[in-house]
MIGU-416038 format. One record per residue (C-alpha): residue in one letter; x, y, z. Coordinates in pm, 1 decimal, decimal comma. Layout:
BEGIN
+------+----------+----------+----------+
| code |       c1 |       c2 |       c3 |
+------+----------+----------+----------+
|    A |        X |        Y |        Z |
...
+------+----------+----------+----------+
//
This chain:
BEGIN
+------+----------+----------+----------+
| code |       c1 |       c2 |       c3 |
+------+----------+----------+----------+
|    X |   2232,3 |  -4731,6 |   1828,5 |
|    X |   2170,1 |  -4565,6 |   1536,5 |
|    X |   2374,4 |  -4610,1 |   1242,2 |
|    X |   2531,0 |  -4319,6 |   1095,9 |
|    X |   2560,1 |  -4250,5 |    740,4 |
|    X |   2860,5 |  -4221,3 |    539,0 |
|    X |   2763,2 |  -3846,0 |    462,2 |
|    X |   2710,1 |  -3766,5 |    835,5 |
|    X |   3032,3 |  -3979,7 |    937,1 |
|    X |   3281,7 |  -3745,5 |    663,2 |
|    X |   3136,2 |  -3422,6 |    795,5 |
|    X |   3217,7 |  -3483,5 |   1159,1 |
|    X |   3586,9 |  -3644,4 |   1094,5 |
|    X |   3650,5 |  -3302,4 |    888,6 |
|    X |   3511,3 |  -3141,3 |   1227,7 |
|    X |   3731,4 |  -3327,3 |   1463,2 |
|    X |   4025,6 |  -3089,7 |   1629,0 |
|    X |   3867,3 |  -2782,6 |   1474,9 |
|    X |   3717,2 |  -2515,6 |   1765,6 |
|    X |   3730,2 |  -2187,3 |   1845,6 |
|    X |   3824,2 |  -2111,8 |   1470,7 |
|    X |   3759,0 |  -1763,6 |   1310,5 |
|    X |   3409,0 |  -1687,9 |   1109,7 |
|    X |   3559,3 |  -1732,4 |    760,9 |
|    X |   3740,6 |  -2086,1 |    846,5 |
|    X |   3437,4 |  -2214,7 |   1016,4 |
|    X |   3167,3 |  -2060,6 |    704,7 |
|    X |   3420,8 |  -2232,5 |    443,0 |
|    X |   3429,8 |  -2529,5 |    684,5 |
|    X |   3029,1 |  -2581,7 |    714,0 |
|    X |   2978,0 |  -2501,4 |    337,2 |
|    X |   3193,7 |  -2765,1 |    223,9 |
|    X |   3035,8 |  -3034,4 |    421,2 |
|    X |   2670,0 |  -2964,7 |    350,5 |
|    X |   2580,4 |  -3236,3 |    115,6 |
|    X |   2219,3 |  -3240,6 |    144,5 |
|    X |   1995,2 |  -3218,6 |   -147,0 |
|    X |   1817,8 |  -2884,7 |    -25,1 |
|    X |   1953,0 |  -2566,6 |     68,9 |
|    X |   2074,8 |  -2584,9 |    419,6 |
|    X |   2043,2 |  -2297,9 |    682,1 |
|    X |   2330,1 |  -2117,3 |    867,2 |
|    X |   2250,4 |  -2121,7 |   1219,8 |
|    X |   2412,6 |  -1970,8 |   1515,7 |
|    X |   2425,9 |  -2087,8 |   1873,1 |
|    X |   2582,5 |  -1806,6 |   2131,9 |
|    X |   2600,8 |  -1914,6 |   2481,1 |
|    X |   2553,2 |  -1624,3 |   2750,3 |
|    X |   2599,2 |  -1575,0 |   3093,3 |
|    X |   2294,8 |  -1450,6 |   3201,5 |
|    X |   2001,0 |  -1649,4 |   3357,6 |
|    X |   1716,2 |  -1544,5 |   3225,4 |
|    X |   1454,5 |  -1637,8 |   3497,7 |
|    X |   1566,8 |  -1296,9 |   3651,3 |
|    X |   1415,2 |   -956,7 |   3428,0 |
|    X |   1696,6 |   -779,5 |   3469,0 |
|    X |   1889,6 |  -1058,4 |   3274,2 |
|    X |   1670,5 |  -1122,2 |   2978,5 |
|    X |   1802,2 |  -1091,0 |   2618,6 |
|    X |   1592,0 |  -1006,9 |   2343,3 |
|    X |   1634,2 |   -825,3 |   1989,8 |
|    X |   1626,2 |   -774,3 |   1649,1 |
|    X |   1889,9 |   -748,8 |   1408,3 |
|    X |   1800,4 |   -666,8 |    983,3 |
|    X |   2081,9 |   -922,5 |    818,7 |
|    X |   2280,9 |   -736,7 |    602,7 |
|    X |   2247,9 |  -1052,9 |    326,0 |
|    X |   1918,1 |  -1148,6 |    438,4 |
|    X |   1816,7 |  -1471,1 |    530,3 |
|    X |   1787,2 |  -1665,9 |    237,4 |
|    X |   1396,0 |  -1749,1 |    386,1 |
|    X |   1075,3 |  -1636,3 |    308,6 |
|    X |    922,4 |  -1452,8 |    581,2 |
|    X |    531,2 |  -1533,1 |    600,5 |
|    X |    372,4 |  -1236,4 |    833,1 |
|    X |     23,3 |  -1223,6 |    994,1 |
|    X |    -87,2 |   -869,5 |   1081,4 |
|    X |   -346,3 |   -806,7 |   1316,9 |
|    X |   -521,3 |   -501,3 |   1221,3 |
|    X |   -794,9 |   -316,3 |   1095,0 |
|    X |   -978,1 |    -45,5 |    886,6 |
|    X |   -676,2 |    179,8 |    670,9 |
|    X |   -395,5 |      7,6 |    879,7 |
|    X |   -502,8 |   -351,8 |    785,9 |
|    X |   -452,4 |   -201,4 |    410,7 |
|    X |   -173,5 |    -84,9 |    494,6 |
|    X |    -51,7 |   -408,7 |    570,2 |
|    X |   -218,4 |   -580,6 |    302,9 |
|    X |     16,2 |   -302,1 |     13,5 |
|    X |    381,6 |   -317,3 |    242,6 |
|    X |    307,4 |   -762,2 |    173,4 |
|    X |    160,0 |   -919,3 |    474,8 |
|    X |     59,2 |  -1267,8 |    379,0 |
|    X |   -235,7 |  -1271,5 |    643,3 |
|    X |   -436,2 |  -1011,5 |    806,5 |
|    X |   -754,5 |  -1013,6 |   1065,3 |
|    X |   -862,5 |   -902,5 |   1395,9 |
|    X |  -1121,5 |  -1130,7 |   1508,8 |
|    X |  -1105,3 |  -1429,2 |   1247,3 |
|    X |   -760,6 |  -1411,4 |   1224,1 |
|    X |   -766,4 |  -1485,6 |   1667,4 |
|    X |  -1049,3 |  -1757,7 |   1604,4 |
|    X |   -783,7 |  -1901,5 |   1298,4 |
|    X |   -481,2 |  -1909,7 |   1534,5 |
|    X |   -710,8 |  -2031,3 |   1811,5 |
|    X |   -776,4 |  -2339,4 |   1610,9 |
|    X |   -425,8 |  -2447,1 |   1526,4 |
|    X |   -377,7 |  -2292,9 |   1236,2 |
|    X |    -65,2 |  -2091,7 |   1216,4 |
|    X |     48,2 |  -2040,9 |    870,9 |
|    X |    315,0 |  -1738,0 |    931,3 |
|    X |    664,7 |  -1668,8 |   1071,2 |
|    X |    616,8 |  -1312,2 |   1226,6 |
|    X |    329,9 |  -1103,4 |   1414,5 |
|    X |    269,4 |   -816,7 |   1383,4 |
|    X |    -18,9 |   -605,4 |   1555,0 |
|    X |   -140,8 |   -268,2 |   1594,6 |
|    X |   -159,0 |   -109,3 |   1961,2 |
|    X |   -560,2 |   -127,2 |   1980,1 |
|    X |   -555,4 |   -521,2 |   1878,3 |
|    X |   -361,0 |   -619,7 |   2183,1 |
|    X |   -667,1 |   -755,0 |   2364,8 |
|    X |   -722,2 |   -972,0 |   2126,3 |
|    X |   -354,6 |  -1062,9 |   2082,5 |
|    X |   -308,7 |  -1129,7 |   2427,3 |
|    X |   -594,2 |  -1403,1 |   2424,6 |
|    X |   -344,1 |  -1591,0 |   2221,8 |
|    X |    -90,5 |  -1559,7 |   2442,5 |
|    X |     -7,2 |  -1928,4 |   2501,4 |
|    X |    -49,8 |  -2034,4 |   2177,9 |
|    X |    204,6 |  -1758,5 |   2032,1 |
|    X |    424,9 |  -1696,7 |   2345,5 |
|    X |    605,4 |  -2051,6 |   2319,4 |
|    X |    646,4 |  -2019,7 |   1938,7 |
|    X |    824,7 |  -1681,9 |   2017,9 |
|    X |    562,2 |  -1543,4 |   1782,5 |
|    X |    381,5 |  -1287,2 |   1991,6 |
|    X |    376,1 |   -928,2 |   1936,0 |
|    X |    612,4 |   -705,7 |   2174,7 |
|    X |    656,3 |   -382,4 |   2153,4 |
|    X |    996,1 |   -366,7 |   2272,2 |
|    X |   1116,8 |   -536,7 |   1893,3 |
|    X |    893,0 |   -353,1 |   1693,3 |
|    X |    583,5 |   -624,2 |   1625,9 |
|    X |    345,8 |   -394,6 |   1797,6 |
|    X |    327,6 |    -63,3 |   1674,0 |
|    X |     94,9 |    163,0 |   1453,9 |
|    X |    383,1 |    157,3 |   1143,2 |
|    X |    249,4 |   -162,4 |   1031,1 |
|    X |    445,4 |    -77,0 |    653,8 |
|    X |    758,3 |    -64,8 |    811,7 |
|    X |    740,2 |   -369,7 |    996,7 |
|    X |    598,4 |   -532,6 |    756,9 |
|    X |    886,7 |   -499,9 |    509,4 |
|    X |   1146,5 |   -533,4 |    761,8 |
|    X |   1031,6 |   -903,5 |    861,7 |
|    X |   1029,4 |   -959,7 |    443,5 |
|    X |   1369,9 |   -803,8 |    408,3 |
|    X |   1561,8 |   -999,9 |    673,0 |
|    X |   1499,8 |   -857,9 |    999,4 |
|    X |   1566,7 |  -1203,4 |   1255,5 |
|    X |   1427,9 |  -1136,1 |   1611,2 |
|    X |   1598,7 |  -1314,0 |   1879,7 |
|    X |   1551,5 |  -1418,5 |   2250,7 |
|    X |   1773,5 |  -1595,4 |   2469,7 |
|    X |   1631,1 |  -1945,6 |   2589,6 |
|    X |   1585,1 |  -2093,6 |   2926,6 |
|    X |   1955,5 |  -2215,5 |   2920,7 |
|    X |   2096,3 |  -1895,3 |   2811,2 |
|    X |   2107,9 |  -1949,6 |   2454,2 |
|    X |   2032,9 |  -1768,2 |   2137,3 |
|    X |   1946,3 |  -1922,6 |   1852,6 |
|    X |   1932,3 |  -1779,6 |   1489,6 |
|    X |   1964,9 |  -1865,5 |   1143,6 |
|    X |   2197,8 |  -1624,1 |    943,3 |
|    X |   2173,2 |  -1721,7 |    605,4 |
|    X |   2183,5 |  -2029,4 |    334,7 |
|    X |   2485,9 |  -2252,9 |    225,0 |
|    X |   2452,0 |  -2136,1 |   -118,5 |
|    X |   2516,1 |  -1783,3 |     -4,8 |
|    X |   2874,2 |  -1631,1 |    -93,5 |
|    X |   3093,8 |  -1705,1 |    198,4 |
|    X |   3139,3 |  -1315,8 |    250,0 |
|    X |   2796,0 |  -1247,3 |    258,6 |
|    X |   2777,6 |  -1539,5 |    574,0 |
|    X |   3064,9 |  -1401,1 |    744,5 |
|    X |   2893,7 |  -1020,9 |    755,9 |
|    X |   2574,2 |  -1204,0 |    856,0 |
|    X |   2733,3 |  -1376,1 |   1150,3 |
|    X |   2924,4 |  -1068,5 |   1271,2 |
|    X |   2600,5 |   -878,7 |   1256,0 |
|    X |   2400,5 |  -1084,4 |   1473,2 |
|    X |   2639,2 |  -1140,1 |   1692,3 |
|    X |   2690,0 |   -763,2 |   1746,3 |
|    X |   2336,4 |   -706,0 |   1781,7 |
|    X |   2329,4 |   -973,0 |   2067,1 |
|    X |   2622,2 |   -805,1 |   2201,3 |
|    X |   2451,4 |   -446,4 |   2219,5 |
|    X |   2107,6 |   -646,3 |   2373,4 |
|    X |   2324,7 |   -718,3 |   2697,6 |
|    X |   2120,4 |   -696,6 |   2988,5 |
|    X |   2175,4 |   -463,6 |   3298,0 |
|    X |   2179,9 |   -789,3 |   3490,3 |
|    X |   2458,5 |   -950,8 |   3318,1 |
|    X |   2765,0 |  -1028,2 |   3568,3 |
|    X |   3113,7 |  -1128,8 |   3474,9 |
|    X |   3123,7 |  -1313,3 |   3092,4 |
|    X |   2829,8 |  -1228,3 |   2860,8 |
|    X |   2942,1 |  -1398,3 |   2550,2 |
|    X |   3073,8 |  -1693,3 |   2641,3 |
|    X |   3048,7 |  -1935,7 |   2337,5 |
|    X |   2957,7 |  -1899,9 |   1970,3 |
|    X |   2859,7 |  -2191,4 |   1745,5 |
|    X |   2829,3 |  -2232,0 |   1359,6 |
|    X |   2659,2 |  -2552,6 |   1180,1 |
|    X |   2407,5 |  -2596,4 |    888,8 |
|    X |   2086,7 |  -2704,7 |    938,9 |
|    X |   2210,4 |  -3117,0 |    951,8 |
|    X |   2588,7 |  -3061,4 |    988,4 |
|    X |   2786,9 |  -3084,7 |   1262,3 |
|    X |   2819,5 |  -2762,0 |   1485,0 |
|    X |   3175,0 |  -2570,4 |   1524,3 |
|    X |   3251,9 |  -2339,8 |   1779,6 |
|    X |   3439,5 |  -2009,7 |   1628,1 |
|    X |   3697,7 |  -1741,2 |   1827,3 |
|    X |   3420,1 |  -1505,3 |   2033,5 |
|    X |   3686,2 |  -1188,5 |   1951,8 |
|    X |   3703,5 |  -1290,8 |   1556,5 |
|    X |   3278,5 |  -1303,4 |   1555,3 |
|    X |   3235,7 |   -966,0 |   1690,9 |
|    X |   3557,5 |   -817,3 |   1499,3 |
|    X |   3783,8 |   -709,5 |   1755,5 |
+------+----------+----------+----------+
//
């Protein structure tokens, strides 16, 4: 077994008996036990009842953090002509059509959002297993392909997290950074977890939100009150 730290062993005893706590309690909670030398990531866990093998139960969305996220946002734009400059002036770190494919193709994927116009889509969807798993390919349904390349551009750079629900019905999401002001965390939270709310599927019987989890990115998780994280 492996041993655990003295660091890792004081932030789970101050976790012990503490559940289904409100937002603020569990944000002052994770903040004070973070004691790594970088700037840890809030992340969010909310378990659904919905399976998403079935269409009519699949969750997916996009929610622009009110904070931000604390991260920088590297995009890729596939484009071309006055919409690949387009790109290029709103801040895209990478844009191609053709070379940018044949990049990806060979393993390298150097950016945390795509983005593609509607005519590039054949040559998106030839990287369809390399971006699909990495939930990094272009959908029109959250924005990523569409002719307003500006807009999307600066909403991936100005906090915009996209979200879909795994194979075991959960979302996951990161909401912010330790160092953030715990206010600032607390709004974060509540806005994803509306914006998950809103996504719920036409397919979705009986409980929909059925757990919601808090932890930095090497801290112990906590769950928090579902009614307190959506602000009923």
């Amino acid at each position: 077994m492996a041993k655990v730290g003295k660091r890792t062993r004081s932030a789970r005893e101050a976790f012990v008996g503490k559940e289904n706590i409100t937002v603020e309690e569990a944000v002052t909670l994770i903040k004070a036990n973070a004691k790594t030398k970088f700037d840890e990531t809030v992340e969010i866990a909310v378990n659904l009842g919905v399976d998403p093998r079935h269409a009519d139960q699949m969750v997916r969305g996009k929610v622009s953090l009110p904070n931000g996220t604390g991260k920088t946002m590297r995009v890729a734009v596939f484009a071309r002509g006055d919409k690949a400059d387009e790109a290029k002036a709103a801040g895209a770190d990478i844009v191609g059509a053709e070379d940018l494919m044949e990049t990806v193709q060979g393993g390298k994927i150097e950016f945390d959002r795509c983005i593609a116009t509607p005519d590039m889509m054949p040559i998106v969807g030839r990287l369809g297993k390399i971006l699909g798993p990495r939930n990094l390919m272009p959908n029109p349904k959250i924005g990523t392909v569409t002719m307003d390349v500006k807009e999307a551009v600066e909403a991936a750079k100005g906090g915009e997290v996209q979200f879909k629900v795994e194979k075991a019905g959960v979302v996951h999401a990161g909401v912010g950074k330790v160092s953030f002001d715990d206010a600032k965390l607390v709004e974060n939270v509540r806005a994803f977890v509306d914006a998950v709310q809103k996504a719920k599927p036409t397919g979705a019987k009986g409980a929909y939100l059925k757990k919601v989890s808090l932890s930095s990115t090497m801290g112990p998780g906590v769950s928090v009150d579902i009614d307190n994280a959506t602000g009923n």
